[in-house]
C-alpha positions in Angstrom: -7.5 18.9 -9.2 -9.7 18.9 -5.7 -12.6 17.3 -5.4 -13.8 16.8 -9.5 -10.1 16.0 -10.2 -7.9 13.0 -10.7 -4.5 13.1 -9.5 -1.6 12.8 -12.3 1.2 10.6 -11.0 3.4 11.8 -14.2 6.1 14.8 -13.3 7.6 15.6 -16.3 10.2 18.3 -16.2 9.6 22.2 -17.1 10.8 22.0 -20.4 8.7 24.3 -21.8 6.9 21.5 -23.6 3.2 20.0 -23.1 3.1 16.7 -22.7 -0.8 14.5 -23.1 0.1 13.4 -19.3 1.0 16.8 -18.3 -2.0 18.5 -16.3 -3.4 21.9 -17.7 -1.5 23.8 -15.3 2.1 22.1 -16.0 3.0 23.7 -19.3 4.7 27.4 -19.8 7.8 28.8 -20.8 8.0 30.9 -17.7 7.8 28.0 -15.1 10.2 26.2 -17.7 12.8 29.1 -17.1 12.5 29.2 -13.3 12.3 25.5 -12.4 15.1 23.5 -13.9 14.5 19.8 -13.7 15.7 18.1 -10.1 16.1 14.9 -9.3 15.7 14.7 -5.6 12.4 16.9 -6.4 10.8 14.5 -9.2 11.8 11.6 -7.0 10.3 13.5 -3.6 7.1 14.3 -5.9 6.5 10.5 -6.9 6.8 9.3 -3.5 4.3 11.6 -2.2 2.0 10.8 -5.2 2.4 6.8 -4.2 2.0 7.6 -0.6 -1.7 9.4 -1.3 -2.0 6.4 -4.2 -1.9 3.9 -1.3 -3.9 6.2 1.6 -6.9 6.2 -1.7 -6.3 2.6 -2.2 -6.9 1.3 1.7 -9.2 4.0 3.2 -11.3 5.0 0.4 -13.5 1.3 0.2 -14.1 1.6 3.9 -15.2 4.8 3.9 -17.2 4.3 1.0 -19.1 1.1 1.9 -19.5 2.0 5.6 -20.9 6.0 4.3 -23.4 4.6 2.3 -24.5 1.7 4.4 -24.9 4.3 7.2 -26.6 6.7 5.7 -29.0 4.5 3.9 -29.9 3.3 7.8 -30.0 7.8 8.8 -32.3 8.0 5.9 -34.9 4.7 7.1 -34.9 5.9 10.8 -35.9 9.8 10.2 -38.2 8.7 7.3 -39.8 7.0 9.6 -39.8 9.2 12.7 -42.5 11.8 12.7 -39.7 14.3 11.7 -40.1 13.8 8.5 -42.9 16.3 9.1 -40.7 18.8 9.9 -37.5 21.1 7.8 -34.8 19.3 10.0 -35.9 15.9 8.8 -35.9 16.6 5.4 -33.0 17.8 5.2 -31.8 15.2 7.2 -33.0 12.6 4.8 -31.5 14.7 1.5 -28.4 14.7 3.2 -28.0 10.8 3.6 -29.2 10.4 -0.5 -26.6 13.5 -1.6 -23.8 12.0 0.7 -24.3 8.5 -0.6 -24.0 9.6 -4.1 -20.7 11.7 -3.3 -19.5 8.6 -1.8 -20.1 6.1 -4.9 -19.0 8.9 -7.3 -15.1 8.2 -5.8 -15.2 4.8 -7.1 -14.8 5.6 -10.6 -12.6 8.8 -10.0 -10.4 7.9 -7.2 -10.2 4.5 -6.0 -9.7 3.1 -9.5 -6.9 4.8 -10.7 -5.3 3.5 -7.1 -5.9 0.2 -7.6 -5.2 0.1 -11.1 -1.8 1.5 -10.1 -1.3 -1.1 -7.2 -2.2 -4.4 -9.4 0.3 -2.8 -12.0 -2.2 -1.9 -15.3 -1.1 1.6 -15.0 -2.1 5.0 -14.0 -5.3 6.9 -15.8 -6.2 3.7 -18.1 -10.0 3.9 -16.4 -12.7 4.7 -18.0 -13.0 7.8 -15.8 -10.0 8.9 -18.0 -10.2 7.5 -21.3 -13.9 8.1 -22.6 -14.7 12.1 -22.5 -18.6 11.3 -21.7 -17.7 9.5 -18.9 -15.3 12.0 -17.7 -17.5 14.5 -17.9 -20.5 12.7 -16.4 -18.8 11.7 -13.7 -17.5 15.0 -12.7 -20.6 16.8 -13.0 -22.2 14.3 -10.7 -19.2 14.4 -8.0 -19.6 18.2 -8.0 -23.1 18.5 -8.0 -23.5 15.9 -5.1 -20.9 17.5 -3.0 -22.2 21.2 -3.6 -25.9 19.6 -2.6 -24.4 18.4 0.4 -22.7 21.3 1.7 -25.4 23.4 0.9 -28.1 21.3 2.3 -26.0 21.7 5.9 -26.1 25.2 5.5 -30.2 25.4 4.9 -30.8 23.0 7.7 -28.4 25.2 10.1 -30.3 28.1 9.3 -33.6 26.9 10.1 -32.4 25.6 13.1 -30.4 29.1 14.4 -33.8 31.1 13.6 -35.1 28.2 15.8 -32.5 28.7 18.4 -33.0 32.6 18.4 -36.9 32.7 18.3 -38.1 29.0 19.7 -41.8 29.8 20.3 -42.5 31.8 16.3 -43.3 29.6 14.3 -42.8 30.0 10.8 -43.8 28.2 7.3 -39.5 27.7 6.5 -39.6 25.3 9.6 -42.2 23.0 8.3 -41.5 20.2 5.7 -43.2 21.7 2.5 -41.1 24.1 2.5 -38.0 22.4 3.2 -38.7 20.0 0.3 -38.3 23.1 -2.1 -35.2 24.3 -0.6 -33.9 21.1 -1.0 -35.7 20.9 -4.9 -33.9 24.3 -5.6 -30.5 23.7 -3.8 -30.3 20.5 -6.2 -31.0 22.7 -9.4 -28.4 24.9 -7.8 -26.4 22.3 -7.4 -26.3 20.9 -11.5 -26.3 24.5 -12.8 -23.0 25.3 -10.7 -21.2 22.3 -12.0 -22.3 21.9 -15.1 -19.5 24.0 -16.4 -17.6 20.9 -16.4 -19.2 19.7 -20.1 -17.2 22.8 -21.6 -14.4 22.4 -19.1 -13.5 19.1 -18.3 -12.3 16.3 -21.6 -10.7 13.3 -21.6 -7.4 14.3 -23.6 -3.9 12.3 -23.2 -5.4 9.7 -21.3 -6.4 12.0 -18.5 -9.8 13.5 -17.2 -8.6 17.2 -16.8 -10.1 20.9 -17.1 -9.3 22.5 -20.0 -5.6 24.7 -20.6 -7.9 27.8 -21.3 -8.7 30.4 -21.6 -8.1 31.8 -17.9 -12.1 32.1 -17.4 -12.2 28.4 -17.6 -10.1 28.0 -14.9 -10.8 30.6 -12.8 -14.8 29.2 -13.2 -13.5 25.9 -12.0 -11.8 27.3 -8.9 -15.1 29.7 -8.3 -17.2 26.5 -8.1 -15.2 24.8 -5.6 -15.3 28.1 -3.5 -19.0 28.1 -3.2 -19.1 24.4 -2.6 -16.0 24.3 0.4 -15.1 27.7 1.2 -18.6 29.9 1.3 -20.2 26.9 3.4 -17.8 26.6 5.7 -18.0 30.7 6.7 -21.2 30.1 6.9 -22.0 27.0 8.8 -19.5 28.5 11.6 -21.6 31.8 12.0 -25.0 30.0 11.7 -23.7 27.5 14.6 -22.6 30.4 16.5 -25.9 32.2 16.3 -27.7 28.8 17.3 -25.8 28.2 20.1 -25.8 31.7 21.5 -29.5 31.5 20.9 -29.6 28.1 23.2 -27.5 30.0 25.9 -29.6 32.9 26.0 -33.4 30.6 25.6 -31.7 28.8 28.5 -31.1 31.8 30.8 -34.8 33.1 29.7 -36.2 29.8 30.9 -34.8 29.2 34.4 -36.5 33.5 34.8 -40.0 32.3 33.7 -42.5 30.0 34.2 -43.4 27.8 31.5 -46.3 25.3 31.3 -45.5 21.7 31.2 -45.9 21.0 27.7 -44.1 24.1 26.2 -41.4 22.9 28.4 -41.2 19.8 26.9 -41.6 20.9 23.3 -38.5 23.8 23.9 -36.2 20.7 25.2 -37.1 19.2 21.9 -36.3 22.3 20.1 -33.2 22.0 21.3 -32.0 18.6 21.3 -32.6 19.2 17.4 -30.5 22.5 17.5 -27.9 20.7 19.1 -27.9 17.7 16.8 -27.7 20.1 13.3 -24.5 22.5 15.5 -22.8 19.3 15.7 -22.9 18.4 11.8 -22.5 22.1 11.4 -19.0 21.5 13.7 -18.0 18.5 11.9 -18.5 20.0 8.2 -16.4 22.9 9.2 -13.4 20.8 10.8 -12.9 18.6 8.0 -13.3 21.0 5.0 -10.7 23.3 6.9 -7.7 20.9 4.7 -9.7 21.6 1.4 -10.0 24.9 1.9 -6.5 25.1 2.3 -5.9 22.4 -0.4 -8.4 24.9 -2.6 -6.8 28.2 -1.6 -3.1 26.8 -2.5 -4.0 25.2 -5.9 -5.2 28.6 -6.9 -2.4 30.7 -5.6 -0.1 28.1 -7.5 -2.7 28.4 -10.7 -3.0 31.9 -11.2 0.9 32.9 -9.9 3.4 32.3 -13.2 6.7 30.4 -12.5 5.3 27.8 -10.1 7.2 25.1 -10.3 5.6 21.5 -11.9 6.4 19.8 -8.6 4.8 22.0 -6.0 1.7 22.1 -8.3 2.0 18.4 -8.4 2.3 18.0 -4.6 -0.6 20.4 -3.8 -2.8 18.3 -6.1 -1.7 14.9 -3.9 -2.2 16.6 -1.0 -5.8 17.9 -2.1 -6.8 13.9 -2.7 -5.6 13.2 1.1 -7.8 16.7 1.8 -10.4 15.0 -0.3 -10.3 11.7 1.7 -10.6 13.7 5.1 -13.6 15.6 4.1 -15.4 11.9 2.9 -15.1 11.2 6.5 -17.5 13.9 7.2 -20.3 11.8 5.2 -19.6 9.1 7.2 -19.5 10.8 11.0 -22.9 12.7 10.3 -24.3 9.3 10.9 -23.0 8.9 14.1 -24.2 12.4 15.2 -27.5 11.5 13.9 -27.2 9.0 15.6 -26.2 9.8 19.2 -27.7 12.8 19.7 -31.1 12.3 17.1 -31.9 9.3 19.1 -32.8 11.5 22.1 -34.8 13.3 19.5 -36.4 10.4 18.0 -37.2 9.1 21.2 -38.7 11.8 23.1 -41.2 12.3 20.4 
């Protein structure tokens, strides 16, 4: 299930029956009455499952090695860039530790269960799935890191759109004190949203899962992943708005007034910054789009009786491939760090 889940490759049939390798939203009479068992849809189902199985398998290492290798580097140049001293360089640092942890935490829940599959030991032996602390642990941290992340993006496109709309006020949220206890208190945030997961999440059947009940425990599970996908992304798309209609209309005011020299020069700054954070603000927002959808579906399919075991099966494979496109995001901030905070960097 999403991102703190672990795809079943099992589709039993609706019987009616709860099987240990049937996921918490599998079992009920009323699916069991609408969706007879199909051959051509169990069969369709597996191959979809073995198709995401392999896309984990192959992409996930590269991804994973190449994230956190790149972020470590993100991390090392801004530290040591005097914009550490400011909010946009602290965040930007916090963004390339909570990203690198999101990135190791697939290991254990993803890309093991994949290989395990491919060299033949089976499906949901890992440790990830077979020892509840572990299960739990490991979820917690997954969520936490990728609510931190998400959240982290949304503080430092803030700051940067009340840049963007008032360049010359300066204010105490743009300097680094103050950024280091958003990112202290997003963190907290971060653990207290997900921590849910010790009550929700157990290792039963040879499965990390969420819990069958009661429907409060599942509809807290799909309220977490709202506020760490869905609320960020509305929000990072009307923050970058506002910043780049702010750099529009600071541009128009410039070319009607005379500035001095050095106010120039710090304004251009300003704005090479603002354009930096609307680009990982842009690139958060295009790859959580499949998650959202991935999110949005699982919970129609959830919360709507009679769904059928294989359409609930396929939107759970199709939320690991949304998964996979969203680790991408970790990966690409370092390249718009990269490109366009060089000219920042540089013209310090």
């Amino acid at each position: 299930m999403s991102m703190l889940s672990n795809s079943s490759t099992t589709v039993p049939a609706d019987d009616g029956a709860t099987s240990p390798d049937v996921p918490w939203w599998m079992a009920g009479k009323a699916a069991a009455e609408r969706c007879r068992e199909d051959e051509s849809e169990l069969r369709s189902t597996l191959q979809m499952v073995d198709l995401c199985d392999a896309i984990q398998l192959y992409c996930m290492p590269f991804l994973i090695v190449i994230g956190v290798v790149l972020n470590s580097v993100n991390f090392v140049a801004f530290r040591s860039s005097t914009l550490r001293l400011y909010a946009t360089g602290v965040y930007v640092c916090a963004l390339a530790v909570v990203d690198s942890t999101a990135l190791a935490s697939h290991v254990p829940r993803r890309w093991l269960n994949a290989l395990y599959a491919a060299v033949g030991w089976g499906r949901r032996v890992t440790p990830y799935d077979t020892v509840d602390v572990a299960c739990k642990t490991l979820t917690l941290v997954a969520g936490a890191a990728q609510f931190a992340s998400a959240w982290t993006t949304v503080a430092m496109a803030a700051e940067r759109a009340s840049v963007a709309v008032s360049p010359c006020r300066v204010t105490p949220l743009r300097q680094a004190p103050a950024a280091r206890v958003v990112v202290v208190l997003l963190a907290t945030a971060a653990v207290a949203v997900s921590c849910h997961v010790v009550v929700t999440w157990h290792s039963a059947g040879g499965a990390c899962q969420p819990r069958s009940g009661p429907v409060v425990v599942v509809a807290a599970m799909f309220v977490a992943e709202a506020l760490a996908f869905a609320v960020p992304v509305a929000l990072l798309g009307a923050l970058a708005a506002v910043a780049v209609r702010g750099i529009v209309v600071a541009g128009r005011t410039d070319r009607r007034r005379r500035v001095g020299v050095e106010l120039a020069a710090r304004l251009r700054a300003e704005r090479r910054v603002t354009v930096m954070v609307v680009w990982l603000a842009a690139a958060h927002v295009a790859l959580a789009v499949p998650r959202v959808a991935t999110w949005a579906t699982r919970a129609y399919l959830a919360f709507v009786p009679g769904s059928c075991s294989w359409d609930r099966q396929r939107a759970d494979a199709a939320d690991s491939v949304a998964e996979l496109i969203f680790v991408v995001n970790y990966v690409i901030k370092f390249v718009i760090c990269f490109v366009a905070g060089r000219d920042v960097i540089g013209a310090e």
